[in-house]
Every structure is written in C-alpha cells, then in structure tokens.
C-alpha positions as CSV (number, residue, x, y, z in Angstrom):
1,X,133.0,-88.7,23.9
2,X,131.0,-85.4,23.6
3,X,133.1,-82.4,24.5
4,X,132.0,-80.1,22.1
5,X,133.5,-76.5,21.2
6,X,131.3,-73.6,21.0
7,X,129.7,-73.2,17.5
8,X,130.7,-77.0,16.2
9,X,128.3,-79.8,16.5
10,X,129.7,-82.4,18.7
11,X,130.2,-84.5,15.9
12,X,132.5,-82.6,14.2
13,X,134.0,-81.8,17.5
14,X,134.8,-85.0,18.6
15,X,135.2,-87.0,15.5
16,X,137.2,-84.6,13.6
17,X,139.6,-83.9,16.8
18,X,140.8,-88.3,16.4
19,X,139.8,-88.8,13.3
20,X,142.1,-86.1,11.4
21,X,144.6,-88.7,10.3
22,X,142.2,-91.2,8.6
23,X,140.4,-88.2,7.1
24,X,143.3,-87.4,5.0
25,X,143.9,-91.0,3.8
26,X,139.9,-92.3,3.2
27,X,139.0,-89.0,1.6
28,X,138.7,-89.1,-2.2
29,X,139.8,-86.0,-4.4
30,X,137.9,-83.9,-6.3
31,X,137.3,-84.1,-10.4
32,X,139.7,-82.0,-12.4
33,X,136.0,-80.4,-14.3
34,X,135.7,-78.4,-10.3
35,X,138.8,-76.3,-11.5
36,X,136.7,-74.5,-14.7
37,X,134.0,-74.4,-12.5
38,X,136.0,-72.6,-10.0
39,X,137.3,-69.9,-12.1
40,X,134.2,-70.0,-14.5
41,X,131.3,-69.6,-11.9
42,X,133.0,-68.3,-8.7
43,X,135.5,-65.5,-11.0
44,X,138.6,-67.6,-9.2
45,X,141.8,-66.2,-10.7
46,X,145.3,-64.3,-9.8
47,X,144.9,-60.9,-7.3
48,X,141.7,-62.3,-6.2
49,X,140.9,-63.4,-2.6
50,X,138.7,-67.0,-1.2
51,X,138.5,-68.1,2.0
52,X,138.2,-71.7,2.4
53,X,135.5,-72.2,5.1
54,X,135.4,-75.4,7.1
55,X,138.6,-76.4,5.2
56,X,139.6,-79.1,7.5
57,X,142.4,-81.3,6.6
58,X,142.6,-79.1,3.5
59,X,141.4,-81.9,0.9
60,X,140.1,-79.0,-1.4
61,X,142.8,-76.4,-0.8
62,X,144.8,-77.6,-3.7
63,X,141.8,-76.7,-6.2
64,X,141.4,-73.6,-4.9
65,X,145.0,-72.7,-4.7
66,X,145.6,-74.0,-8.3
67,X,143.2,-70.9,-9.7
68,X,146.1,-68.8,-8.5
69,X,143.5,-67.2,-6.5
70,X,145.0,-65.9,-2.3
71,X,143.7,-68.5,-0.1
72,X,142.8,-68.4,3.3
73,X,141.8,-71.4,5.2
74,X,139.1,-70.8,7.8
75,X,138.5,-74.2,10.0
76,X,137.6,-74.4,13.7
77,X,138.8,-77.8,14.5
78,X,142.8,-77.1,15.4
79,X,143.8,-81.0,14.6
80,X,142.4,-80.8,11.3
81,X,144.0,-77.2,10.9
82,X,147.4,-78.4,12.1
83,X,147.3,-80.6,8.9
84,X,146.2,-78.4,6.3
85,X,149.2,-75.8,7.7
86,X,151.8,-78.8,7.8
87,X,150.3,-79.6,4.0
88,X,150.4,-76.0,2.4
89,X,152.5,-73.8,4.6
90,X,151.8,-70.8,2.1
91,X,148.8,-70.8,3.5
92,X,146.9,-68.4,5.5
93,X,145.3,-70.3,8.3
94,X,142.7,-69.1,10.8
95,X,140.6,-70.3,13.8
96,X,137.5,-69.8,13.3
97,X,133.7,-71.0,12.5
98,X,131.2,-69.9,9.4
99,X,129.4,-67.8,12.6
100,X,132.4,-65.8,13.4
101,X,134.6,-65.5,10.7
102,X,138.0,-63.4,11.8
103,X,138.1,-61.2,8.9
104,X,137.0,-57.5,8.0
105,X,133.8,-56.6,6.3
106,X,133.8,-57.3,2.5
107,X,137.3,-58.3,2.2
108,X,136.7,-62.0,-0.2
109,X,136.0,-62.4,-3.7
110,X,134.5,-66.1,-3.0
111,X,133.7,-68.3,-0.2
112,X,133.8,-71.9,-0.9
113,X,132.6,-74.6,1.5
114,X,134.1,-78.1,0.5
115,X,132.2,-80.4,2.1
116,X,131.4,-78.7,4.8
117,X,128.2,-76.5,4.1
118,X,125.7,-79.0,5.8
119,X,127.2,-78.5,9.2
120,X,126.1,-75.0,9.8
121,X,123.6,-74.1,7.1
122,X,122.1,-71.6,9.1
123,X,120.7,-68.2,8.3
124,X,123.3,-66.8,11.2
125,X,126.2,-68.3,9.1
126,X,125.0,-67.0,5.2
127,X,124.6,-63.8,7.4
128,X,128.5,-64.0,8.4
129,X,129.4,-65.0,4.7
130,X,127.5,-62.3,3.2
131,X,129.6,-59.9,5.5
132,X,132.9,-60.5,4.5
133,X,132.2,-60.9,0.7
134,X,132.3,-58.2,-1.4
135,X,129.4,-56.7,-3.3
136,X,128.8,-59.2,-6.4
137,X,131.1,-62.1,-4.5
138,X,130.4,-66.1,-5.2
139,X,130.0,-68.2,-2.3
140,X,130.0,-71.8,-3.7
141,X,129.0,-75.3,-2.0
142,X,130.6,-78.3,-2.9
143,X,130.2,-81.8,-2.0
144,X,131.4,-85.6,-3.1
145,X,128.8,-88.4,-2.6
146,X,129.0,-92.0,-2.9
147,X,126.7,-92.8,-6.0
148,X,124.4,-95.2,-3.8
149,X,122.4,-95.9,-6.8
150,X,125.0,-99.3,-7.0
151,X,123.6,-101.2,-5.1
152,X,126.5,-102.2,-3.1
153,X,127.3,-98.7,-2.4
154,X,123.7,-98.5,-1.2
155,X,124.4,-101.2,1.2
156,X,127.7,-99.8,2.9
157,X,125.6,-96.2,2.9
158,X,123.3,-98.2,5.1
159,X,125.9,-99.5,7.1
160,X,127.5,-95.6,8.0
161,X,123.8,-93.8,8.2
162,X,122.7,-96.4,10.5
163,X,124.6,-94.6,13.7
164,X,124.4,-91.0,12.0
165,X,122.4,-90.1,14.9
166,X,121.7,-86.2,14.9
167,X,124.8,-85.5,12.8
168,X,123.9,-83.2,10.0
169,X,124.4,-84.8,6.2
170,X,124.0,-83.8,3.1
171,X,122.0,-86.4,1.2
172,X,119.2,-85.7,3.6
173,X,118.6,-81.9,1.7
174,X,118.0,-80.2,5.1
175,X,121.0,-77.7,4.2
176,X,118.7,-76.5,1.6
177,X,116.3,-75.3,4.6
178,X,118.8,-72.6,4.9
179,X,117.8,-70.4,1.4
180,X,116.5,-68.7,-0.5
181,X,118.2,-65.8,1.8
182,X,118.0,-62.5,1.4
183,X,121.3,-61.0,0.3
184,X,122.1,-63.5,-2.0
185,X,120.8,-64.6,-5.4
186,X,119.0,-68.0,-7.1
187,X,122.0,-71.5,-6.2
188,X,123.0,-72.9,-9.3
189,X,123.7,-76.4,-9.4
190,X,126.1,-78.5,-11.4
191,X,126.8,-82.0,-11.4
192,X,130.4,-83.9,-12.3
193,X,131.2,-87.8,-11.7
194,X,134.3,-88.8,-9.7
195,X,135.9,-92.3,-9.3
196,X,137.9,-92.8,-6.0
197,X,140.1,-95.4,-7.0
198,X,142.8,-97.6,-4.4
199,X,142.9,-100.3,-2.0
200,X,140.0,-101.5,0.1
201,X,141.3,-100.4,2.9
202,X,141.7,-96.6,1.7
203,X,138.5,-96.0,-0.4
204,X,136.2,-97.9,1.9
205,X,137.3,-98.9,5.3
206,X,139.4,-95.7,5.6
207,X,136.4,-93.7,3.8
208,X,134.0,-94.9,6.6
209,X,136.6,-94.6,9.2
210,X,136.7,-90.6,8.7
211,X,132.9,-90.2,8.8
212,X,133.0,-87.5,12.0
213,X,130.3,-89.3,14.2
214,X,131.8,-93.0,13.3
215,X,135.3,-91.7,14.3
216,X,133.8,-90.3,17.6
217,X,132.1,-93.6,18.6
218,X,133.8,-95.8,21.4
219,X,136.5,-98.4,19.9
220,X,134.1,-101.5,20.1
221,X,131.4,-99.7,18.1
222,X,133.9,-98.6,15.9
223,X,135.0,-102.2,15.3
224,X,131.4,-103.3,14.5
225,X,131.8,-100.8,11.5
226,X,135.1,-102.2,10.9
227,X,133.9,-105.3,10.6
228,X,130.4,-105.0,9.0
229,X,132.2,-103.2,5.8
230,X,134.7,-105.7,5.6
231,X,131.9,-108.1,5.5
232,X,130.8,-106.4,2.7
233,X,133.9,-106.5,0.7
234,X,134.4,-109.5,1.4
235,X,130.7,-110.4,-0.4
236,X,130.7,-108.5,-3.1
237,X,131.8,-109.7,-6.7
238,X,133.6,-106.2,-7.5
239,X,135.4,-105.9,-4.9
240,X,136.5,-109.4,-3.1
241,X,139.9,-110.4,-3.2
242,X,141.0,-106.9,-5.6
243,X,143.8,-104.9,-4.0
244,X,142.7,-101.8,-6.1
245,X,139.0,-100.9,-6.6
246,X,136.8,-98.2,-7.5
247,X,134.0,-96.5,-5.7
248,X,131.3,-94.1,-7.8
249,X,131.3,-90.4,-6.5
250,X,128.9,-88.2,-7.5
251,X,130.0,-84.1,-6.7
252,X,127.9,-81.5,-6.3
253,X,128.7,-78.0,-7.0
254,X,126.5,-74.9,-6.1
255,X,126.7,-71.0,-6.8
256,X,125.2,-68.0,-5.5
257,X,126.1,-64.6,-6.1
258,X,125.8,-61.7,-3.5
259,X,123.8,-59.1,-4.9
260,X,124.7,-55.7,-4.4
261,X,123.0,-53.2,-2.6
C-alpha cells in the first residue's frame, strides 16, 4: 500500500490511515514532569494560544490542554484527526501539514510537536512555524523512546527497525539536520523517564502494531512481527507468563525560542 497524500511521507500516509485504532491503545502517555515543562519553558498558561502540530490521535492533547492554554490541533491524516475530534470535542481541529499550516501570520504563543517532529524536520516546515508564531514564541519537540539500553528492549527495537525502510525516526538524529535555523534560537534539551505499564498485548504487541510503516505492511508481514515479538515475550524472564508489565520510556523534550526581529 503506498498512496501517499501530498506533503506526508507514505508511511505516515498509509500506516497512520489503518493503524489509527491501535495507535490509541499501544501508545504510552507522557510523564506528569512534561506539564512544568510546558508551562515553565514553552510560557503555556490561560489566554495563551498552541497549536498542536502533527497531533494525530491526540495522545498529547490532554497535556497541552491541562496548561489551560487554547489548543488547536493541526494533523494532516483525517483518520487520526477523526479521533482526536471524537476524544476532545472542545477542540479546534484543522487539516493541515507543518508546510502549510491554515492559520494567520503570528497568531501562536507555542508550537508543540508530540512525536511527530522527525517526519518533516525540514527547513520549509521551521519556515511555516516561524510564520505563525509570534515574536518571542516557543516551539517545543517532544518524543517517548523505548530505553533500548535493556537489553530486551534492544532486541524488540531490532525486531521493528528491521523493516523501517526509508521511514524517518528519531533515534537516528537526522531531525537534528534541520537546525541551527535562522529565526530561531539555541534547542534546549531535557530529559524525564516514563514507565508504560499494562498487558503484553497493549505495551508491546499493540506498541509495535502502531509503528506507521509496520501498520502499512501487507497482513502476512504484519504477522511475522506479530509473531517475532510474541516470541520474545514469550523468552524473556520479565515478561513471560505476566499479564501486566512494564516497558522503560525515555522522553525527550526540546525548546527553542523565536527571536524577534
């Protein structure tokens, strides 16, 4: 399957479009330390505005909303944007991609990309971003990773990264290709651990499951995968034979400020 939309790597496209379902339920949260960080580093608090870019199913909408800052949810893929308006009806949805975002010329207090960043860290899209913040506005970059320093988190990595293909990721660091950029200050960089805790199923198979180029392979790849990480569990000390486990998250949370003219 490879009927990409304009602006959206086929990945995303594809993946994203069945996988929407499964993205909600593998996904972990986020740590409860992001919502200081939030209103600390990104100035997140009541009358002002963020737009959250590449939202998806809306996993991080609830931090953002909790700052009591106005939302809006920019996300190009409409099955993934069908669930975050179905989720949080309050808010403001649009269609739309970090290249062509529909809203006026520094208009945003923050722009936050949730997991997201890595799929169009271009200079074309920090161009766009730059527009529709205001002078002095935060655009922040957020991420969950699995800690792959376990090593049997290393070996289900190995399992997913295996048919990654072309699709962009973030471990790789090519995202950071994209600065410094002119218009923007120095990224700061924080760190904060995060267990995802529940059944098998959920936190791994799920997990893996809503990796976009995974969820746009052909069912009897897919079932390889399936099969291959229940292999795993079924191996591995911490996790055979437990109906609730725990996998290690690392989250990674950058800021940049827009500097004024």
């Amino acid at each position: 399957m490879n009927d990409a939309k304009p602006g959206i790597h086929h990945s995303a496209a594809s993946g994203y479009a069945v996988g929407a379902d499964t993205y909600v339920r593998g996904r972990p949260d986020y740590p409860a330390e992001l919502g200081d960080w939030l209103r600390e580093q990104l100035g997140l608090a009541q009358g002002r505005t963020v737009i959250d870019l590449g939202a998806g199913t809306g996993k991080f909408t609830p931090a953002l909303i909790a700052t009591g800052a106005r939302v809006i949810a920019v996300e190009p893929v409409p099955e993934m944007l069908g669930k975050l308006s179905a989720s949080f009806p309050h808010v403001q949805t649009l269609n739309g991609t970090a290249a062509s975002i529909p809203l006026p010329d520094a208009s945003v207090d923050a722009v936050v990309c949730a997991q997201s960043f890595h799929w169009f860290a271009t200079h074309a899209a920090l161009a766009e971003i730059l527009r529709v913040l205001k002078p002095g506005g935060k655009l922040g970059l957020v991420w969950n990773l699995r800690d792959a320093s376990i090593p049997w988190v290393a070996q289900l990595d190995a399992i997913v990264n295996r048919v990654e293909g072309d699709t962009p990721r973030y471990y790789t660091g090519a995202w950071r290709n994209a600065f410094p950029f002119e218009g923007f200050g120095p990224l700061a960089e924080q760190h904060f651990k995060q267990p995802h805790t529940g059944s098998p199923d959920d936190v791994i198979v799920n997990r893996v499951r809503s990796t976009s180029f995974i969820a746009a392979l052909g069912a009897d790849e897919r079932a390889v995968i399936d099969r291959e990480a229940r292999a795993l569990i079924a191996s591995e000390p911490e996790l055979a034979g437990k109906e609730v486990v725990t996998v290690p998250y690392d989250t990674a949370a950058f800021c940049a400020e827009k500097i004024a003219d």
